[in-house]
C-alpha positions as CSV (number, residue, x, y, z in Angstrom):
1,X,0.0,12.1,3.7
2,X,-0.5,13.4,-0.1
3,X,0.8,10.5,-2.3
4,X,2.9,11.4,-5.2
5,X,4.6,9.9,-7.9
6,X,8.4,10.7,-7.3
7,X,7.5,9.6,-3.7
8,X,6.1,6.2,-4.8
9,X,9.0,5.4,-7.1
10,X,11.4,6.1,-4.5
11,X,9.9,4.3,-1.7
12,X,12.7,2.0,-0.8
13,X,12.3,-1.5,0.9
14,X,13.3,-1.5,4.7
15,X,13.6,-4.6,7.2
16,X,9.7,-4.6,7.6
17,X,7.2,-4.4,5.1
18,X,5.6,-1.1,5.6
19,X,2.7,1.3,4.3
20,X,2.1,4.8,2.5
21,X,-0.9,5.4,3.5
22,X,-3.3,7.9,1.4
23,X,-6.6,8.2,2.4
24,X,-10.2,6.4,2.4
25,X,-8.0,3.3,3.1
26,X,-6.0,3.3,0.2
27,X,-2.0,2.0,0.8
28,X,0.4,1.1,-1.0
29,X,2.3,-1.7,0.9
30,X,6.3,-2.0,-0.1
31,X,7.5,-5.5,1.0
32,X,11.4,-6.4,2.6
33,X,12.1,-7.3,-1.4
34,X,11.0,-3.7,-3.1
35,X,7.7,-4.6,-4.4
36,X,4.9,-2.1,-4.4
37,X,0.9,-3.0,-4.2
38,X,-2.1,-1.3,-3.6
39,X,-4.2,-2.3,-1.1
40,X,-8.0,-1.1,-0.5
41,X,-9.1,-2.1,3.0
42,X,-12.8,-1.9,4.0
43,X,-15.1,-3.6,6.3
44,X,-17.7,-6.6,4.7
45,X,-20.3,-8.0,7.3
46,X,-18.1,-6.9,10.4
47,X,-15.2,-8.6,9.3
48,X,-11.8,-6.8,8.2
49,X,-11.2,-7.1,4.2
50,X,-8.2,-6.3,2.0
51,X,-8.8,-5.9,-1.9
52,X,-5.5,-5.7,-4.1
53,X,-6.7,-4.0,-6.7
54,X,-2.8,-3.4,-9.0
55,X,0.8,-3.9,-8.5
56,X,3.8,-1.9,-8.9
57,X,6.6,-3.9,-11.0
């Protein structure tokens, strides 16, 4: 799914945190209370890794 700006802004919170997923691993994760992060996920040394690289106010 393309990611754009008006969608972003209007991604509302729902019962379950919940992701917009882009591409490469990129996501932006809205939470149950309306906040908005980036995640990167990626692989280090065969274990699963999360980077949060900016947040949404």
């Amino acid at each position: 799914m393309k990611l754009t700006y008006p969608l972003l802004l209007n991604a509302k919170p729902q019962d379950k945190p919940y992701k917009l997923r882009d591409r490469d691993s990129m996501h932006l994760r809205v939470s149950v209370s309306g906040s908005k992060v980036w995640k990167f996920d990626y692989r280090l040394d065969g274990k699963d890794c999360s980077h949060t690289p900016w947040a949404i106010p």
